[in-house]
C-alpha positions, 0 to 999 in steps of 0.5 A: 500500500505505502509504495504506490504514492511513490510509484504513482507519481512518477509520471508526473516527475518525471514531466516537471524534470524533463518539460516543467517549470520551475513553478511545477518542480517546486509543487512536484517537490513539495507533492513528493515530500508530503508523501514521504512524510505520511508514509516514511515511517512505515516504509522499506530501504527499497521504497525510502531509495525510491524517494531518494532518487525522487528528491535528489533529481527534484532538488537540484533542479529547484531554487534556493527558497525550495531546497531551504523549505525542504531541509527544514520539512526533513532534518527532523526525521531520523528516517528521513532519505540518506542522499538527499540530505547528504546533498542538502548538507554540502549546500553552500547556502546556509539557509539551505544547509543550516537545518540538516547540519544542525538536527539531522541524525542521518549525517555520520561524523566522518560527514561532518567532519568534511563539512566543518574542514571545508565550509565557512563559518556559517556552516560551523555555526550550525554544526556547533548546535548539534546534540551530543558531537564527539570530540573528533567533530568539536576539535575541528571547530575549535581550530577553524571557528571564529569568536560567534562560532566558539561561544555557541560551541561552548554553550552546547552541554552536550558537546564533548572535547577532547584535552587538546580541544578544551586547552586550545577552547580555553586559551581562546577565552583570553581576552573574551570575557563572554567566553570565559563566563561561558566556560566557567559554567560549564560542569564538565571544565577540567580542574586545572583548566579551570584555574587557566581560564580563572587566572586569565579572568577579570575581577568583573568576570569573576564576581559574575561567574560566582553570582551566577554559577550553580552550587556544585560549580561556585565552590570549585571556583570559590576554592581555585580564586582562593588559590590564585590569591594566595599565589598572588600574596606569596610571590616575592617582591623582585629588586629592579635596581641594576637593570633600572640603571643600565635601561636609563643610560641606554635611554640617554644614549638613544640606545633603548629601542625595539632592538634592545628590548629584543635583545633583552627578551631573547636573552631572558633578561626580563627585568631589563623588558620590564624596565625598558617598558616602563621607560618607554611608556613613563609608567611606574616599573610595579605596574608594568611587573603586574602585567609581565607577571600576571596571566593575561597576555592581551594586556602587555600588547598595550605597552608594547604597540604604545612603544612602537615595538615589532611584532617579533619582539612582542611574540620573543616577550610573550614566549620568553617571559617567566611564567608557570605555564608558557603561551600556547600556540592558539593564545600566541596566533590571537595575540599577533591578531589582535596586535596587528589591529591594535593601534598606537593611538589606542595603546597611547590612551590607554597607557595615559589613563592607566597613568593617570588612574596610578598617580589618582590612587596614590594621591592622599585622601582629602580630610574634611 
């Protein structure tokens, strides 16, 4: 009974092919999907490949609007016809692609794995939602997607990340603190990646993942910023005092330039760098330390671009410099990035108010 509709209208299918306008193939189309969708459920592989070959020969041959209303009508049906939403996923317009590669349970992992090597962002947009995508799918979109792409990746609960995938998620977060916030939520961020992400954190981002956070992840992140300012209290105070000197008189002589600090950086002479970054910028040496010393790498940028320092001395500063956990490839490749956009205007205000805001603080209070 349930394979004569499918018989039947061959005919007909084969006349808006062959003759009919483009009117008549979208009416064929949605004729042979209504049919698939009353009885799809209760047919064979025979008569599933029946409409298949119906729908694939309909579907190359329509527009755009037509092939989007079909993904949407299919992606939902697990028995839905194999080839046809092959040929729909690998579309290029997103509207047509977006359903399928999001819901459709008729897609392997091999198959998605191609389309996230291959497709742009859109495509890994849509991907990012899908339920329950094995680490295999998740570390191609971690390599390949952008900033919007990332963060629904990260939303997805059902998502699985593989260590890699989950090192190079977090150091994205650098610098983004939605990211961060999302990350710290989620239930399955191992420990010690945890703490990287909490390091490279703001004190605003903080304050809201521990509002906002469920109770079995607030106390883990209570106890790991209890940690990190300990760490913070403990670290000992370095004396600047030689390398203030030499840094001074290279600056008299016009000696103190991107080269010196390159030198200085290669050779792992980092109160030098710290010092010659606080002249070049007449900042307090202390500040410039807190940023050399502290997790996050996007904000050293600043002192760097506003001394007009080259980017192969900023990344020799931000690989060299002393720290527990050197920067990750991925971290280094968004650095560069976002450096290269960075202005000097920009780094040159932000040094002036972070000048500013110092000598505010250290003014003495007014007793009235």
């Amino acid at each position: 009974m349930a394979q004569q509709p499918a018989q039947s209208i061959i005919a007909e299918l084969e006349d808006a092919v062959r003759d009919g306008t483009t009117a008549k193939r979208v009416q064929t189309l949605r004729r042979v999907t209504d049919l698939f969708l009353n009885d799809g459920d209760r047919l064979n592989d025979d008569q599933v490949k029946v409409f298949d070959d119906v729908l694939c020969l309909l579907t190359a041959r329509v527009e755009t609007r037509a092939r989007a209303e079909l993904s949407k009508r299919l992606a939902p049906l697990d028995y839905a016809p194999f080839e046809v939403i092959q040929y729909l996923a690998w579309d290029d317009d997103i509207s047509v692609a977006g359903d399928v590669l999001t819901q459709s349970s008729r897609l392997s992992n091999e198959a998605l794995i191609e389309i996230a090597r291959t497709k742009g962002q859109d495509h890994l947009f849509a991907i990012s939602a899908r339920e329950n995508l094995p680490e295999s799918v998740t570390d191609v979109i971690i390599n390949r997607g952008e900033d919007k792409v990332i963060r629904r990746l990260a939303k997805n609960a059902s998502a699985q990340f593989s260590d890699d995938g989950y090192s190079n998620i977090v150091a994205r977060a650098e610098g983004d603190d939605e990211l961060i916030e999302i990350l710290g939520l989620r239930l399955d961020l191992p420990a010690k990646l945890l703490r990287d992400l909490l390091r490279r954190a703001k004190d605003a981002v903080r304050a809201r993942l521990l509002a906002i956070a469920p109770a079995a992840v607030r106390d883990e992140i209570r106890k790991v910023l209890n940690d990190i300012a300990q760490e913070g209290a403990t670290a000992p105070r370095r004396n600047y005092g030689v390398a203030e000197e030499l840094v001074k008189l290279m600056k008299q002589l016009n000696e103190l330039d991107d080269a010196a600090v390159y030198k200085f950086a290669e050779s792992g002479k980092f109160d030098e760098v710290t010092v010659a970054l606080a002249v070049l910028n007449d900042m307090p040496i202390e500040m410039i330390e807190r940023l050399m010393l502290g997790p996050r790498s996007d904000l050293i940028l600043i002192p760097c671009r506003s001394a007009r320092l080259n980017w192969p001395t900023v990344e020799t500063v931000l690989c060299k410099r002393p720290m527990t956990h050197p920067i990750d490839e991925v971290t280094l490749k968004v650095a560069e990035r976002d450096y290269r956009r960075l202005s000097l205007e920009t780094a040159q205000r932000t040094v002036r108010f972070w000048q500013l805001h110092n000598r505010l603080e250290k003014q003495p209070t007014a007793v009235g």
